[in-house]
ROMI-337371 format. One record per residue: x, y, z of N, C-alpha, C in turn. Coordinates in nm, 4 decimals, decimal comma. Atoms other than C-alpha are relative to their C-alpha. Example, Ala and Ser with C-alpha at 12.3 -4.5 7.8 and 13.67 -1.06 7.14 Angstrom:
2
> nX / nY / nZ / caX / caY / caZ / cX / cY / cZ
> 0,0890 / -0,1190 / 0,0000 / 1,2300 / -0,4500 / 0,7800 / 0,0900 / 0,1200 / 0,0000
> -0,0820 / -0,1190 / -0,0060 / 1,3670 / -0,1060 / 0,7140 / -0,0770 / 0,1090 / 0,0730
! end
This chain:
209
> nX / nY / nZ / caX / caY / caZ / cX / cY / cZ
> 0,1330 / 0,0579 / 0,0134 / -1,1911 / -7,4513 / 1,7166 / -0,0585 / -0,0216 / 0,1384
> 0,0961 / -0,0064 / -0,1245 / -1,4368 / -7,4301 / 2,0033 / -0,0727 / -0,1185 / 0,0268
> 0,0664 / 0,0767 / 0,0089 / -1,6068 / -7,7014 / 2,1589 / -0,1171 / 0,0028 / 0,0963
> 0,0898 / -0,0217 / -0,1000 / -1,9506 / -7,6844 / 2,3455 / -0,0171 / -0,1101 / 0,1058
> 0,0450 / 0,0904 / -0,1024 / -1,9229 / -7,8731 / 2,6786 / -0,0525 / 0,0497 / 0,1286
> 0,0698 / 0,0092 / -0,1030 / -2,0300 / -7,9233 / 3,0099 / 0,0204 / 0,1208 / 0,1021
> -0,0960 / -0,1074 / -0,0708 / -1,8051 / -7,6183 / 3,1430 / -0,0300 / 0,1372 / -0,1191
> 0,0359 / -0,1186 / 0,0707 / -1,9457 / -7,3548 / 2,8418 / -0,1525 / 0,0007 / 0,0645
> 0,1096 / -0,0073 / -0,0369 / -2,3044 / -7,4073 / 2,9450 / 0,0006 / -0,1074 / 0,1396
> 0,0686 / 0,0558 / -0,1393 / -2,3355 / -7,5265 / 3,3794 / -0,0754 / -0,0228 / -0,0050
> 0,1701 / -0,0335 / -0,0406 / -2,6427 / -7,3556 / 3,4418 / -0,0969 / -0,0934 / -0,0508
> 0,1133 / 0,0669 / 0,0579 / -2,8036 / -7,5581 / 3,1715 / -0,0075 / -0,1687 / 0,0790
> 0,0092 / 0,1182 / -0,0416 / -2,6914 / -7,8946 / 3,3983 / -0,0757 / -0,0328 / 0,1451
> 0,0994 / -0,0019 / -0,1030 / -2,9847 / -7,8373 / 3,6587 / -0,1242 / 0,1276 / -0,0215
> 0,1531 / -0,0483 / 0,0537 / -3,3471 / -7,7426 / 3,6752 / 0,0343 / 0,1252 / 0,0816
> 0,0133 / -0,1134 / -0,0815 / -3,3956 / -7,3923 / 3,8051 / 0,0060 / 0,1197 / -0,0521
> 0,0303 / -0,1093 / 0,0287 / -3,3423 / -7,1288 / 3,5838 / -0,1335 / 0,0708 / -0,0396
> 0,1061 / -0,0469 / 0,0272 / -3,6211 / -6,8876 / 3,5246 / -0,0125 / 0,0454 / -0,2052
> 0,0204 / -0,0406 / 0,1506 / -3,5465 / -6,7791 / 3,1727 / 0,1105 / -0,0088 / -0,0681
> -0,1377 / -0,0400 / 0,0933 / -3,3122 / -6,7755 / 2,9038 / 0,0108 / 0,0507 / -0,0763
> 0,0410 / -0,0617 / 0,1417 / -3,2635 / -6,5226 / 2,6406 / 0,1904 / -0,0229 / -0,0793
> -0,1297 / 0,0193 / 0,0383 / -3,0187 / -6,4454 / 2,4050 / -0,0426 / -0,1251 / -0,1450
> 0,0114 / 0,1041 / 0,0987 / -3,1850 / -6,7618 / 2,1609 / -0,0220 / 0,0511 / -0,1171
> 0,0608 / -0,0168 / 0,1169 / -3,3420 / -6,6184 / 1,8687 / 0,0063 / 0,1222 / 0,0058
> 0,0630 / -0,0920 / 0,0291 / -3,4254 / -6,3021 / 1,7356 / -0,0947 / 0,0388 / -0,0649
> 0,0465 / 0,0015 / 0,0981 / -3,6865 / -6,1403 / 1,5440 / 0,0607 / 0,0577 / -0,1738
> -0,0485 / 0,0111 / 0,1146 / -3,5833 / -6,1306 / 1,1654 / -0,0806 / 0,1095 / -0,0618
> 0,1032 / -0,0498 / 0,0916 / -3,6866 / -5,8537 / 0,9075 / 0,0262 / -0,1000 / -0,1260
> 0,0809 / 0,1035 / 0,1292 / -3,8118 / -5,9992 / 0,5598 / 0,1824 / 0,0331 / -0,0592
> -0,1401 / -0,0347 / 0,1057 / -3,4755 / -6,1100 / 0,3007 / -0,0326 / 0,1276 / -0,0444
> -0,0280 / -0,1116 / 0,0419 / -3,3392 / -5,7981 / 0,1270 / 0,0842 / -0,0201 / -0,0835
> -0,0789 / 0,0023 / 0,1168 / -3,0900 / -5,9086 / -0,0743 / -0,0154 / -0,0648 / -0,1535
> 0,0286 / 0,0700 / 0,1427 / -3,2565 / -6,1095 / -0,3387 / -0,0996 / 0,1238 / -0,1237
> 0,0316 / -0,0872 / 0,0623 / -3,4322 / -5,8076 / -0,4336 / 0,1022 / 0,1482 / -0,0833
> -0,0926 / -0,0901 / 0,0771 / -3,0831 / -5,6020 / -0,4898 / 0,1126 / -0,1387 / -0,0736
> -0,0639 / 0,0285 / 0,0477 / -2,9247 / -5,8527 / -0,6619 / -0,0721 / -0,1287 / -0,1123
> 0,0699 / 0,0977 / 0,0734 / -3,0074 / -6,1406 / -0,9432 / 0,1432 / -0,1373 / 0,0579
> -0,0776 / 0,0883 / -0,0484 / -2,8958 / -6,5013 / -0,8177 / -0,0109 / -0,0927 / -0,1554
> 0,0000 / 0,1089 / 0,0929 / -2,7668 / -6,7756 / -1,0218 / 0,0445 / -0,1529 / 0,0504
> -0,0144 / 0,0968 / -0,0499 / -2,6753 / -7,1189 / -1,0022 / 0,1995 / -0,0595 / -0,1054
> -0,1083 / 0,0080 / 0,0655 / -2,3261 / -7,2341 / -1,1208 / 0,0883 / -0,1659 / 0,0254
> -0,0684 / 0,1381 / -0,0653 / -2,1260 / -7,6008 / -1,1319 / 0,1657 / 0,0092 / -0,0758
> -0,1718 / -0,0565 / 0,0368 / -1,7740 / -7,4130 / -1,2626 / 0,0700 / 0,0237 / 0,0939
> -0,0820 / -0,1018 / -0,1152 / -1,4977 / -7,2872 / -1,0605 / -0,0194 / 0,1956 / -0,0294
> 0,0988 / -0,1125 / 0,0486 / -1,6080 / -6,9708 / -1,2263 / -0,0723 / 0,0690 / -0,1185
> 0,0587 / -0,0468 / 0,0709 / -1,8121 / -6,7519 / -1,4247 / 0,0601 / 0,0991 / -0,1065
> -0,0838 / -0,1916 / 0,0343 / -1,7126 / -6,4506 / -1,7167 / -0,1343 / 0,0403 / -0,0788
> 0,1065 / -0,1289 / 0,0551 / -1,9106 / -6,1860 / -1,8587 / 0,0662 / 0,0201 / -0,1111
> -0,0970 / -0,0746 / 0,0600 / -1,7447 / -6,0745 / -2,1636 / -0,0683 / 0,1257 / -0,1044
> 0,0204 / -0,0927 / 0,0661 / -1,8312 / -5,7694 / -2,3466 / 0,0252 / 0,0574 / -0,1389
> -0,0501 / -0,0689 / 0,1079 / -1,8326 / -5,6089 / -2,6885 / -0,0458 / 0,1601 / -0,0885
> 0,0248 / -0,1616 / 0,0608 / -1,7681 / -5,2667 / -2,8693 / -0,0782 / 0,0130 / -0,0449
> 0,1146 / -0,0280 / 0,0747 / -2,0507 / -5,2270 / -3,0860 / 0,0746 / 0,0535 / -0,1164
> 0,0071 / -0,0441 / 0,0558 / -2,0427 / -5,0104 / -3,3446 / 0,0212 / 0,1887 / -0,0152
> 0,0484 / -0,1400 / -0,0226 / -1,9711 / -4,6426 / -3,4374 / -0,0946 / 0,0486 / -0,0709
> 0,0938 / -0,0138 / 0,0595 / -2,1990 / -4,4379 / -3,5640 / -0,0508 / 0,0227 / -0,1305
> 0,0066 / -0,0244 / 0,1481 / -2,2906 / -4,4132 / -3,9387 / 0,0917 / 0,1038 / -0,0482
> -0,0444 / -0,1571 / 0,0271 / -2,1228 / -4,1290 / -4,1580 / -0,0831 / 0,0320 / -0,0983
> 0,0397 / -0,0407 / 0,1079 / -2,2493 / -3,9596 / -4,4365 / 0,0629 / -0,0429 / -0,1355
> -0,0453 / 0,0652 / 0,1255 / -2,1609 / -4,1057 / -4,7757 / -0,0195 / 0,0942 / -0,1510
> 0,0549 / -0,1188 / 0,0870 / -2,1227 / -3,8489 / -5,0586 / -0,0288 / -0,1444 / -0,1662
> 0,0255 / 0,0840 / 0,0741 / -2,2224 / -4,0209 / -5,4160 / 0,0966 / 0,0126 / -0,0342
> -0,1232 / 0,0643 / 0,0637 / -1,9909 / -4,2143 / -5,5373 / 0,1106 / -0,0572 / 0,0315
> -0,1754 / 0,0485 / -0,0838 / -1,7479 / -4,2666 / -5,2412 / -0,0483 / -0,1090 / 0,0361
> 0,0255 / 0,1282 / -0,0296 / -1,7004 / -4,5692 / -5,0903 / 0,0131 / 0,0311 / 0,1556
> 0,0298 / 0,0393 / -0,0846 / -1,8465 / -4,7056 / -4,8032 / 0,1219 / 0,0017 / 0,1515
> -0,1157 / 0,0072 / -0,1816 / -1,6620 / -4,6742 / -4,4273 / -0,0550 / -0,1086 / 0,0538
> 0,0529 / 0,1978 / -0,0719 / -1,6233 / -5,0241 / -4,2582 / 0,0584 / 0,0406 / 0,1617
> -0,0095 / -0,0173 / -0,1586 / -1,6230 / -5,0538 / -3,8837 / 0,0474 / -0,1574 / 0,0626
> 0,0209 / 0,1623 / -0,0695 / -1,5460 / -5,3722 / -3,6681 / -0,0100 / -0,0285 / 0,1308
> 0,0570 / -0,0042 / -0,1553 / -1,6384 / -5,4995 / -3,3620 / 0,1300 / -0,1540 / 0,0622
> -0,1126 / 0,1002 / -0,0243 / -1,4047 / -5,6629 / -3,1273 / -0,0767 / -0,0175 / 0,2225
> 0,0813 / 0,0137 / -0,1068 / -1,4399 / -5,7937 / -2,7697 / 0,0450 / 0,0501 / 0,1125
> -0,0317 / -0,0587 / -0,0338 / -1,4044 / -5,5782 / -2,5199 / 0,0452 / -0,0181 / 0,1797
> -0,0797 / 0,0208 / -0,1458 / -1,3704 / -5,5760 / -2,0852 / -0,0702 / -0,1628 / 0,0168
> 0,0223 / 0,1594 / -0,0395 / -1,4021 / -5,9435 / -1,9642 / -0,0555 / 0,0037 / 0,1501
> 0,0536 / -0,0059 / -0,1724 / -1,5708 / -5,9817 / -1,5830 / 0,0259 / -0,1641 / 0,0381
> 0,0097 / 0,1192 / -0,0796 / -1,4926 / -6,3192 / -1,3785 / -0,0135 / 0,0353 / 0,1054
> 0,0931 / 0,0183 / -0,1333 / -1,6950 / -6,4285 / -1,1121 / 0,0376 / -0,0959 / 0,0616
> -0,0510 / 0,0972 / -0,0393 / -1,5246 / -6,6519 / -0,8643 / -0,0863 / -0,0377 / 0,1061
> 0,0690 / 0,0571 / -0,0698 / -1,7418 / -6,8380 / -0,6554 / 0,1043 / -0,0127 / 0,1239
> -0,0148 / -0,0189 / -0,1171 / -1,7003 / -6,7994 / -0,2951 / -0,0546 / -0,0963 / 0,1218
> 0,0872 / 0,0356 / -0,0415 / -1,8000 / -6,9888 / 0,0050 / 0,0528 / -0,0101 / 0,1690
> 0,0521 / -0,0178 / -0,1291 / -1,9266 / -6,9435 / 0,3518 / -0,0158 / -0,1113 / 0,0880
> 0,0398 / 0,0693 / -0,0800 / -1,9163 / -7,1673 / 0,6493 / 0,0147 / -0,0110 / 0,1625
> -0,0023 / -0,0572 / -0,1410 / -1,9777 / -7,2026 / 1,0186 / -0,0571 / -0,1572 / 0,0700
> 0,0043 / 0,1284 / -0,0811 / -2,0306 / -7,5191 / 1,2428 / -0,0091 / 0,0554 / 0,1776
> -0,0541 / 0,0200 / -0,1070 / -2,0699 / -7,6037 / 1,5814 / 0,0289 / -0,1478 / 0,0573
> -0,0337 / 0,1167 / -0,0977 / -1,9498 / -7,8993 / 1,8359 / -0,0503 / -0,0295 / 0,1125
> 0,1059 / 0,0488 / -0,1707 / -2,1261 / -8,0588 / 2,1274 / 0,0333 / -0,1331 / 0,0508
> -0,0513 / 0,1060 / -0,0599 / -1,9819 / -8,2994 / 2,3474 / -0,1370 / -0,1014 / 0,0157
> 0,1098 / 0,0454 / -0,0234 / -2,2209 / -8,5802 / 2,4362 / -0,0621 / 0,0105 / 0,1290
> 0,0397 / -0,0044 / -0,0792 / -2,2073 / -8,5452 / 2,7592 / -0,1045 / 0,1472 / 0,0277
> 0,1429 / -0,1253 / -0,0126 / -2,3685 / -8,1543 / 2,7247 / -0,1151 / -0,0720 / -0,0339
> 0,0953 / -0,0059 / 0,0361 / -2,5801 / -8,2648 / 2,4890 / -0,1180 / -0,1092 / 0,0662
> 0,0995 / 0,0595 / -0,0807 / -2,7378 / -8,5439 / 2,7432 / -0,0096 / 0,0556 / 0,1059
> -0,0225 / -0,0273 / -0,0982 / -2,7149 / -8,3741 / 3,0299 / -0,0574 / 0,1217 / -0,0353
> 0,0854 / -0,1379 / -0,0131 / -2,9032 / -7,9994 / 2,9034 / -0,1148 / -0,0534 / 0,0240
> 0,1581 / 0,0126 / -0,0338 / -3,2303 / -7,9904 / 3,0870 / -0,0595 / 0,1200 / -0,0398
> 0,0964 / -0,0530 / 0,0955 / -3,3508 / -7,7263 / 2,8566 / 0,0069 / 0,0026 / -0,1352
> 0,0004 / 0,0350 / 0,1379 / -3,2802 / -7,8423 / 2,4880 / 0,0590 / 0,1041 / -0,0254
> -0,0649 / -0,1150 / 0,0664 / -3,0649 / -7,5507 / 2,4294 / 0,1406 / -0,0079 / -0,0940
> -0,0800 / 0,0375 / 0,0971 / -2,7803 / -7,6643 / 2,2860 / -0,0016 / -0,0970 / -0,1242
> 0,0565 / 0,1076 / 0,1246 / -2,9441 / -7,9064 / 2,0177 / -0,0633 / 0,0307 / -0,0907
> 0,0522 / -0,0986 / 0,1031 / -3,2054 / -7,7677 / 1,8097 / -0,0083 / 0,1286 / 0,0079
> -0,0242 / -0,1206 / 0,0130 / -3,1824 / -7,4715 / 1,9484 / 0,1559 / 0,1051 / -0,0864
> -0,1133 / -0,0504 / 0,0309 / -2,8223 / -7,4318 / 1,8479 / -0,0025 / 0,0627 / -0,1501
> 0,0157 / 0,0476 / 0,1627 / -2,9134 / -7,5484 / 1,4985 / -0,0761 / 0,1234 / -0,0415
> 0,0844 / -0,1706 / 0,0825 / -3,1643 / -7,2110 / 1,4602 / 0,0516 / 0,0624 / -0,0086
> -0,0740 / -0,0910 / -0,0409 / -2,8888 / -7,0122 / 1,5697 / 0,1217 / 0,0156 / -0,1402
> -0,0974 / 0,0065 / 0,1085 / -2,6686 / -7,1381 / 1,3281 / -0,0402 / 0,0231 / -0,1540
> 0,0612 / -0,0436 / 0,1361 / -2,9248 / -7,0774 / 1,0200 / -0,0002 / 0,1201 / 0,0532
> -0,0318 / -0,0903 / 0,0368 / -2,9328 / -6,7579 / 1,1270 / 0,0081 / 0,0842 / -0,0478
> -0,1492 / -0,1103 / 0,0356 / -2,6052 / -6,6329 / 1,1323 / 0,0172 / -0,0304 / -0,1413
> -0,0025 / 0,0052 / 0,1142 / -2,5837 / -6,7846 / 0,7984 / -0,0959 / 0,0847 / -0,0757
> 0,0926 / -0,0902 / 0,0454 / -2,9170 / -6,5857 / 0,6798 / 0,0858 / 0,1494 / -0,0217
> -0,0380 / -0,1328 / -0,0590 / -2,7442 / -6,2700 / 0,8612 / 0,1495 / 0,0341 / -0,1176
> -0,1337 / 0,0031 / 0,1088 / -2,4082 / -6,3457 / 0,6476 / -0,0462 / 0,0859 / -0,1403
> 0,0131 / -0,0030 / 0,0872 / -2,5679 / -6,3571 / 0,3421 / -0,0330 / 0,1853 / -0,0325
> 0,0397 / -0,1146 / -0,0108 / -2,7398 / -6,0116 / 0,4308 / 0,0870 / 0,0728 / -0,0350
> -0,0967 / -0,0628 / -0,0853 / -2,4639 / -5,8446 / 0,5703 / 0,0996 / 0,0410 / -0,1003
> -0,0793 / -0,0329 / 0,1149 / -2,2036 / -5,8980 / 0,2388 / -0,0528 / 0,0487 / -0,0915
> 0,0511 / -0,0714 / 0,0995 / -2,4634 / -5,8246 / 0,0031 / -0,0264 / 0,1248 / -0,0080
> -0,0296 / -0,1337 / -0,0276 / -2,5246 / -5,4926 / 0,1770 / 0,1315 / 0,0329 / 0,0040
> -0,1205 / -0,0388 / 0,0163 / -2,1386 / -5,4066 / 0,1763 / 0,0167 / 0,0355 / -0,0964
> 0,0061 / -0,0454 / 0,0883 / -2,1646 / -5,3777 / -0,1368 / -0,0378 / 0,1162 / -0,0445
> 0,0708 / -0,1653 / -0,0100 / -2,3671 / -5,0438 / -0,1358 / 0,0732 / 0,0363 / 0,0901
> -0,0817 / -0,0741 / -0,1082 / -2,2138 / -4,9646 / 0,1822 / 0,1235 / 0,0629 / -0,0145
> -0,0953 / -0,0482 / 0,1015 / -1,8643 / -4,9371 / -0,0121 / -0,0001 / 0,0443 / -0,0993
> -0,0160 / 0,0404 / 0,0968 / -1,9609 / -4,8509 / -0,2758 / 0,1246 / 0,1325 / -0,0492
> -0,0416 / -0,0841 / 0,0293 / -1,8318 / -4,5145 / -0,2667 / 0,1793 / 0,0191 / 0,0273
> -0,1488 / 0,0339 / -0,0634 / -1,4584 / -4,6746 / -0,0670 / 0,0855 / 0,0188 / -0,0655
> -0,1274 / -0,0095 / 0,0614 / -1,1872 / -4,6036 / -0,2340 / 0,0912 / -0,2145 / 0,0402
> -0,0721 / 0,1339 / -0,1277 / -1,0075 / -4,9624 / 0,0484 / -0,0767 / -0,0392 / -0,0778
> 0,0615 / 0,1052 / 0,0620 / -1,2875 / -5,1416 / -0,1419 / -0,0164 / -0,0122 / -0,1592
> -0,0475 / 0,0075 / 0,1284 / -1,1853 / -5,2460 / -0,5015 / -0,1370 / -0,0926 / -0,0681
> 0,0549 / 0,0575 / 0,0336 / -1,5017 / -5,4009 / -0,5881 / -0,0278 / -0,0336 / -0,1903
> -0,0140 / 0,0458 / 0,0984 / -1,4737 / -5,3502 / -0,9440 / 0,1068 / 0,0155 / -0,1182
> -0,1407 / -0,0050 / 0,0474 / -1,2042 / -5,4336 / -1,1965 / -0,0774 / -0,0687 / -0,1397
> -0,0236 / -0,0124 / 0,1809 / -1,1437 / -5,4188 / -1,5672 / 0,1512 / -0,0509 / -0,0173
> -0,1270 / 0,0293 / 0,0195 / -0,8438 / -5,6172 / -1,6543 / 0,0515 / 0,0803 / 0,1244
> -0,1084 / -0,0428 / -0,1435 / -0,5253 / -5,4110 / -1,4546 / -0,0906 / 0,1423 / 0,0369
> 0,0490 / -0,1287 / -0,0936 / -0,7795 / -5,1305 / -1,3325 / -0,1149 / -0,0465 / 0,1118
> 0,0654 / 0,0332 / -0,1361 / -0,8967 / -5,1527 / -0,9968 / -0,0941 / 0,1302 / 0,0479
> 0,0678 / -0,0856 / -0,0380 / -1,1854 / -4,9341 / -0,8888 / -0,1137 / -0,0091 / 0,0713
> 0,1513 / 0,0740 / -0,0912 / -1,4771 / -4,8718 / -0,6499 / -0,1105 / 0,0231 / -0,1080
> 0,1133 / 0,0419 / 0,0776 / -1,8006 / -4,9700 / -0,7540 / -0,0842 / 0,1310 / -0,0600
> 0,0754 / -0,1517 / 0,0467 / -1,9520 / -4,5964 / -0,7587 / 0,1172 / 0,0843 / 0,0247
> -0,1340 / -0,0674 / 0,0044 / -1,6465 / -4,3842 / -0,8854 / -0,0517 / 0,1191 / -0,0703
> 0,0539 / -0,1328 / 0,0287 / -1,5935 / -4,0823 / -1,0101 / 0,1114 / 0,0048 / -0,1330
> -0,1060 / 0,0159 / 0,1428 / -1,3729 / -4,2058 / -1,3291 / -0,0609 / -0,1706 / -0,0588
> 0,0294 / 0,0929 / 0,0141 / -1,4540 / -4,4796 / -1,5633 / 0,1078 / -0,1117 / -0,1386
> -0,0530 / 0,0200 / 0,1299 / -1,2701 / -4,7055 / -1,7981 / -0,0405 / -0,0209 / -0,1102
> 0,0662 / -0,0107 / 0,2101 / -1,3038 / -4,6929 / -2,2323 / 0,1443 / -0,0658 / -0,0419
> -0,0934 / 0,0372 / 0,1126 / -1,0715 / -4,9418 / -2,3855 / 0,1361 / 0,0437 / 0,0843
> -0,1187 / -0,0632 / -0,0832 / -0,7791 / -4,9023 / -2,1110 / 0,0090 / 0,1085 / -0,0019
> -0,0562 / -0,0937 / -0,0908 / -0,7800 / -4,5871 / -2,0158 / -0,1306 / 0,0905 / 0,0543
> 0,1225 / 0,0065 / -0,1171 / -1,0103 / -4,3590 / -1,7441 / -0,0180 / 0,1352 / -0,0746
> 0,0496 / -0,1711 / 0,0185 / -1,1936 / -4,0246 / -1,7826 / -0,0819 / 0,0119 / 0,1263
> 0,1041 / -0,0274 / -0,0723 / -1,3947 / -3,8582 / -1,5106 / -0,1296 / -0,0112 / -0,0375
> 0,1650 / 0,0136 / -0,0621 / -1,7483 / -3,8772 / -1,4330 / -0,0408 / 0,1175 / 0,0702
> 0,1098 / -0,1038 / -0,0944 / -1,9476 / -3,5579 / -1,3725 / -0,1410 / 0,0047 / 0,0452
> 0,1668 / -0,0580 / 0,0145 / -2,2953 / -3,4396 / -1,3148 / -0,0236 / 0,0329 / -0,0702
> 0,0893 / -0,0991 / 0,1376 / -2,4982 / -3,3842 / -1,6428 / -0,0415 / 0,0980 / 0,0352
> 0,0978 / -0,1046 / -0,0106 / -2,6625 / -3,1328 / -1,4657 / 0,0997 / 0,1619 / 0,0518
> -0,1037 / -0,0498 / 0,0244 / -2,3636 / -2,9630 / -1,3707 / 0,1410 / -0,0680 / -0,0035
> -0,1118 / 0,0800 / -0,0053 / -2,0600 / -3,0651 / -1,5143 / 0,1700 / 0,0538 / 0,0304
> -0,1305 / -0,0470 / -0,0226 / -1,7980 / -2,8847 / -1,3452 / 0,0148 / -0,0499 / 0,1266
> 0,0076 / 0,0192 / -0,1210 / -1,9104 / -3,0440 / -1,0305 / 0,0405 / -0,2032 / 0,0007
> 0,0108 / 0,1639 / -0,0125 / -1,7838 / -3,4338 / -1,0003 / -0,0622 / -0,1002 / 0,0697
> 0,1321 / 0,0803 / -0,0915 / -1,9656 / -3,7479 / -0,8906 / 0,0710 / -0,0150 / 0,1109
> -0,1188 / 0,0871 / -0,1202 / -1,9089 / -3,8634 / -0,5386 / -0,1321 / 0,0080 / 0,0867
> 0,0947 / 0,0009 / -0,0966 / -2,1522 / -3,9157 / -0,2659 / -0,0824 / 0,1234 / 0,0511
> 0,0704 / -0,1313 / -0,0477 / -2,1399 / -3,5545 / -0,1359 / -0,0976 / 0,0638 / -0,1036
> 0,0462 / -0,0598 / 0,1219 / -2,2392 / -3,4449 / -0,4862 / -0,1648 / -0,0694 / -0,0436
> 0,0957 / 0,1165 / 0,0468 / -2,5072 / -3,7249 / -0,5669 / -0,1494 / 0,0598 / 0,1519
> 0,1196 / 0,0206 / -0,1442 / -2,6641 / -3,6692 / -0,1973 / -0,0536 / 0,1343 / -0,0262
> 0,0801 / -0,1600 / 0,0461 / -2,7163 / -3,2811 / -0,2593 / -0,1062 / 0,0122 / -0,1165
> 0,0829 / -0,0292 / 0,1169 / -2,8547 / -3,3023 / -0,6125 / -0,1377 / -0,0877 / 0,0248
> 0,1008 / 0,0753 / -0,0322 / -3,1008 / -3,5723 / -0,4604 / -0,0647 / 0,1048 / 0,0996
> 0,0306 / -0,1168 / -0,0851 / -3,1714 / -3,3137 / -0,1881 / -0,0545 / 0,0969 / -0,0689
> 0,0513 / -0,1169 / 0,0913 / -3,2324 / -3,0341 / -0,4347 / -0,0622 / -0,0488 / -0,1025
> 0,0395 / 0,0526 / 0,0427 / -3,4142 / -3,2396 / -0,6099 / -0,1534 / -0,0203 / 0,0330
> 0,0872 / 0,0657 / -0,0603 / -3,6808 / -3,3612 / -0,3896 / -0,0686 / 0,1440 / 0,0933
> 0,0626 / -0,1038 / -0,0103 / -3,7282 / -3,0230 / -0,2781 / -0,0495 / 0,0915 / -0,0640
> 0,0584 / -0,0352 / 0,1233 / -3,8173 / -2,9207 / -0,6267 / -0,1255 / -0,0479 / -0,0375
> 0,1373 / 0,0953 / -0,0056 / -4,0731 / -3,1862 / -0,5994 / -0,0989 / 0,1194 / 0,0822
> 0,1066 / -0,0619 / -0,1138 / -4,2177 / -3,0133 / -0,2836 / -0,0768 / 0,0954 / -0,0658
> 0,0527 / -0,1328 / 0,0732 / -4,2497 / -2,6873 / -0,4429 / -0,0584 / -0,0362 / -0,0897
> 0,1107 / 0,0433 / 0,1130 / -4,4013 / -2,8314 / -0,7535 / -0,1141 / -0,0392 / 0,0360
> 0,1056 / 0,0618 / -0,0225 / -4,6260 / -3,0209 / -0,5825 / -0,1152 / 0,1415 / 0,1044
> 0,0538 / -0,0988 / -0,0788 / -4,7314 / -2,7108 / -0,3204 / -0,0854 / 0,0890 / -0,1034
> 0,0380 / -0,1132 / 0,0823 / -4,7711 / -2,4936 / -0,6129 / -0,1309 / -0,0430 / -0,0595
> 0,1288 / 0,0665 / 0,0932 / -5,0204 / -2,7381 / -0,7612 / -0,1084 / -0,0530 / 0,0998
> 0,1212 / 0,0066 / -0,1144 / -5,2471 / -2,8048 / -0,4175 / -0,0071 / 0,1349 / -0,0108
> 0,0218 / -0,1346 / 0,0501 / -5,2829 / -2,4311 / -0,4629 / -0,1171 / -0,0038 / -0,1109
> 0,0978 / -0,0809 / 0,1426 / -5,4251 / -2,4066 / -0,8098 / -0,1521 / -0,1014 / 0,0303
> 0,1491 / 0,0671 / -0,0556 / -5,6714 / -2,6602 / -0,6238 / -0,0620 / 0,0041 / 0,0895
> 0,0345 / -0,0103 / -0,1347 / -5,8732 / -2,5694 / -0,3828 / -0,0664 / -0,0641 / 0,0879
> 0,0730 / 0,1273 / -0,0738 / -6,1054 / -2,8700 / -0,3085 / 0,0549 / -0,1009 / 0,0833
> -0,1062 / 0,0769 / -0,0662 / -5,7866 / -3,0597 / -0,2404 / 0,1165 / 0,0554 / 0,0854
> -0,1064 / -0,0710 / -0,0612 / -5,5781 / -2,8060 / -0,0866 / 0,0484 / -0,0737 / 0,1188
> -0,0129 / 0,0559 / -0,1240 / -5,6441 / -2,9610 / 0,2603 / 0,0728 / -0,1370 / 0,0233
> -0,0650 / 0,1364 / 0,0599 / -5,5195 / -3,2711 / 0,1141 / 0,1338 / -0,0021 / 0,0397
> -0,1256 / -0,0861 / 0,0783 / -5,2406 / -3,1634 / -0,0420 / 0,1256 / 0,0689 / 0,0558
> -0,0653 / -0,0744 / -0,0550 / -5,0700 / -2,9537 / 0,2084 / 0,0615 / -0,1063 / 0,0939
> -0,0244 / 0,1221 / -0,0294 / -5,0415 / -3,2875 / 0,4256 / 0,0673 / -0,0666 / 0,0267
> -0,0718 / 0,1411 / 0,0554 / -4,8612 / -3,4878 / 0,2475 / 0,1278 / 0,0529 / 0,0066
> -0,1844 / -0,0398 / -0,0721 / -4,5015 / -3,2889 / 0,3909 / -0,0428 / 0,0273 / 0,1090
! end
């Protein structure tokens, strides 16, 4: 544990410096409340629990009897509440003795923050791994898997995950990033082809890549 005294910050124990950086930064706007939904909780934790539904009808010839189905409950999710913290210490003598208020309220901005920056920082990890194998972010009872996989579980046990569009090709980042790629250049061409059939807007039109 660290403590801020008179020997971490000198400089600040006489008038004379010209500047000090290093205090603040500028901040872009939150980001994570828009990828995620928050809640509020007074448990040690949360569950999700899930259920099968239903299959799908059959055909019933006259006279037979009816097919019964049942529904049972299926993967369970707990959410264990987590928590974050960070402090600092300031002797008294720093804190009477800085002749530029830097270790006092300034500290205190510093320390919201890194807390701000925290919050950021894990919630992006989440995407950032998602594709990790090292990062087990999501689990089904005893199956451990990353969050964007390329297998999924049904009732204990896994199957792959392809591309509808081709399914001999499996999901995975490389796969996902191309078809977005060939994708968006399908756009282009669609869209080129159609400033074309217009010619008032052509000039427009052509532009906008």
């Amino acid at each position: 544990m660290g403590i801020i005294n008179t020997s971490s910050f000198s400089k600040l124990l006489w008038p004379g410096i010209n500047a000090i950086y290093g205090k603040s930064y500028a901040e872009y706007p939150v980001e994570y409340t828009d990828l995620f939904d928050s809640y509020t909780s007074t448990k040690a934790y949360e569950e999700d629990l899930g259920v099968t539904g239903f299959r799908l009808a059959q055909e019933k010839l006259q006279g037979a009897s009816v097919t019964y189905d049942e529904e049972r409950q299926a993967f369970l999710t707990r959410y264990v509440h987590a928590v974050f913290a960070l402090g600092f210490i300031v002797t008294r003598e720093m804190f009477d003795d800085d002749q530029y208020g830097v270790v006092g309220a300034r500290k205190a901005r510093g320390l919201a923050f890194s807390m701000r920056q925290t919050k950021e920082i894990n919630h992006a990890n989440v995407y950032n791994r998602a594709f990790n194998s090292s990062y087990m972010a999501a689990t089904v009872k005893s199956f451990w898997l990353p969050t964007i996989r390329t297998s999924r579980v049904v009732l204990g046990r896994t199957s792959l995950l392809r591309l509808r569009t081709c399914p001999r090709q499996r999901l995975s980042r490389v796969s996902l990033t191309s078809r977005i790629s060939r994708l968006m250049q399908d756009l282009r061409l669609r869209f080129a082809r159609d400033a074309w059939s217009c010619p008032q807007t052509c000039s427009l039109r052509r532009n906008a890549f």
